[in-house]
C-alpha positions in Angstrom: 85.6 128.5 51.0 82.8 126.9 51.8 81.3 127.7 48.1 84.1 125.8 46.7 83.1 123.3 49.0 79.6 122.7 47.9 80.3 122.9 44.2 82.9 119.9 44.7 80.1 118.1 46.6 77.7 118.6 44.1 80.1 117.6 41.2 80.5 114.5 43.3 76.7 113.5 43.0 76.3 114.8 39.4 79.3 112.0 38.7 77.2 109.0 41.0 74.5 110.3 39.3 75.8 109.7 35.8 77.4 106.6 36.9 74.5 105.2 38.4 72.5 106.4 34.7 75.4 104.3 33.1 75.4 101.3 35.1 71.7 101.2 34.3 71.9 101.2 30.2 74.7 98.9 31.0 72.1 96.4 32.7 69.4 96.9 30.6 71.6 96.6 27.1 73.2 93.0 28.5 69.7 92.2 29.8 68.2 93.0 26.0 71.1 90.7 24.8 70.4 87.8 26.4 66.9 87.9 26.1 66.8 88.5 22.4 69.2 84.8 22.1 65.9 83.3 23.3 63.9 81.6 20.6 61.0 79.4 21.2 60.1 76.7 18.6 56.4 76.6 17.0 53.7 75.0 18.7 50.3 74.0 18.1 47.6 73.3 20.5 44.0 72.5 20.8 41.6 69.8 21.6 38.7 68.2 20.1 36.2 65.0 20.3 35.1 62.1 18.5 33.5 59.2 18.8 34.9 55.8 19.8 33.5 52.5 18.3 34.9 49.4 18.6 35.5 46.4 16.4 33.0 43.4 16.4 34.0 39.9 16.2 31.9 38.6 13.1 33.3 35.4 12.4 36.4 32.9 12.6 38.3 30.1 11.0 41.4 28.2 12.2 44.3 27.0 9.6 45.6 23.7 11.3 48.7 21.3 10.8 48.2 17.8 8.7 47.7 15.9 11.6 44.7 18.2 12.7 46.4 17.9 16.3 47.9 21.6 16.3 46.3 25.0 15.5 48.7 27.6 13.2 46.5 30.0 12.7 42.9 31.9 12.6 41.3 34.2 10.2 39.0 36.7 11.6 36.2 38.7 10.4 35.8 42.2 12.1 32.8 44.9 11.5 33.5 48.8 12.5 33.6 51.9 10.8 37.4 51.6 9.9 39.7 50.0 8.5 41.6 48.2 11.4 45.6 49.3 10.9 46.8 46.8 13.3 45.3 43.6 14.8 47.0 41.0 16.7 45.3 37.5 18.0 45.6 34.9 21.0 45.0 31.6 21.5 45.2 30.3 25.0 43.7 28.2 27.4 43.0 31.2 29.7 42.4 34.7 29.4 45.7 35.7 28.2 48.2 38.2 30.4 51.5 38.4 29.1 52.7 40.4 25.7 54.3 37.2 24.2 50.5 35.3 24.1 49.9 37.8 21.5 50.0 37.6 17.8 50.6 40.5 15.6 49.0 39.8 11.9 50.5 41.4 9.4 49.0 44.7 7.8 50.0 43.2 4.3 47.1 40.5 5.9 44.5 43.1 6.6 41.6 43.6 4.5 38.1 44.9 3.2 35.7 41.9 2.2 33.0 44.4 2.2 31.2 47.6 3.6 32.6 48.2 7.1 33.8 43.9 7.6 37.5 43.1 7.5 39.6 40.4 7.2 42.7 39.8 9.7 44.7 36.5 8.2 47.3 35.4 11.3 49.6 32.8 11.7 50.8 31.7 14.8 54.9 31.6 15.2 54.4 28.7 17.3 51.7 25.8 16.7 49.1 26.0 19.2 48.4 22.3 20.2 45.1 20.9 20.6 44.0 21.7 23.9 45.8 24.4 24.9 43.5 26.9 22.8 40.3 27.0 24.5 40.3 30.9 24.2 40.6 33.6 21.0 40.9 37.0 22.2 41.5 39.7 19.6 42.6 43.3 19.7 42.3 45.8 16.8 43.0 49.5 16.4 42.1 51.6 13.3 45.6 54.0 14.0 48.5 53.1 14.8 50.0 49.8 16.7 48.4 47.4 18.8 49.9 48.0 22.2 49.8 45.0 25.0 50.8 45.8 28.5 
C-alpha cells in the first residue's frame, strides 16, 4: 500500500510541476504581448556650439506727422553677420518695461543696404508725441521672433 501511496504523491508534484511550467509560459507569452504594443517614436539628439554676435546700432531716422509735433516712425540701420529675421523698436521716455512699448517692423521691411548693414523701416501704430520719446531701444534676432517679456 504504501507504494501506491508514493506513486500518487509523486503524480501529485509531477502535475504542480507542469502547472507551475504552464503558468510560467502563460506569464511570459502575455508579458511578450504587451511589451511588443510598445513603440517609441524617433528621436534625435546632440549638442553643439557657435558663436553669438549681436547687432550694432549704425544709424537712425524718424518719419514724423505734418505738424512735426508727433513721431510715426524710425528707420534703423543695423551691422552683424546676419540678416536680422525679426526686429521690433521703442520709443519712450524711459527705458521701456512692458511688451506693448514695443514695435514689431515688419519682415516685408527688413533689408540688406550692403555687406553685413540692414535696414529695419517701422511705423509706430500709435504717434509718439514730441516729448514723450526721449529713448530708442531696439531688439533684433537673426531666427525666429522677437520675444519681449
Amino acid at each position: 500500500m504504501r507504494i501506491g501511496k508514493r506513486n500518487f504523491a509523486s503524480r501529485k508534484r509531477n502535475i504542480a510541476g507542469l502547472c507551475a511550467f504552464v503558468l510560467a509560459g502563460v506569464i511570459g507569452v502575455g508579458a511578450y504581448a504587451f511589451t511588443a504594443s510598445n513603440t517609441v517614436p524617433a528621436q534625435s539628439a546632440g549638442g553643439g556650439s557657435a558663436a553669438v554676435t549681436g547687432y550694432t546700432e549704425a544709424g537712425y531716422t524718424y518719419t514724423f506727422t505734418p505738424s512735426g509735433e508727433e513721431t510715426t516712425g524710425v528707420t534703423v540701420l543695423l551691422t552683424g553677420e546676419q540678416e536680422p529675421s525679426d526686429v521690433e523698436v521703442a520709443l519712450t521716455p524711459a527705458t521701456p518695461t512692458a511688451a506693448g512699448e514695443w514695435t514689431d517692423c515688419p519682415t516685408a521691411n527688413i533689408s540688406e543696404v550692403k555687406a553685413k548693414e540692414y535696414k529695419a523701416v517701422c511705423e509706430f501704430g500709435t504717434p509718439i508725441p514730441d516729448g514723450e520719446g526721449d529713448l530708442l531701444s531696439v531688439t533684433a534676432v537673426s531666427e525666429g521672433k522677437v520675444v519681449i517679456g
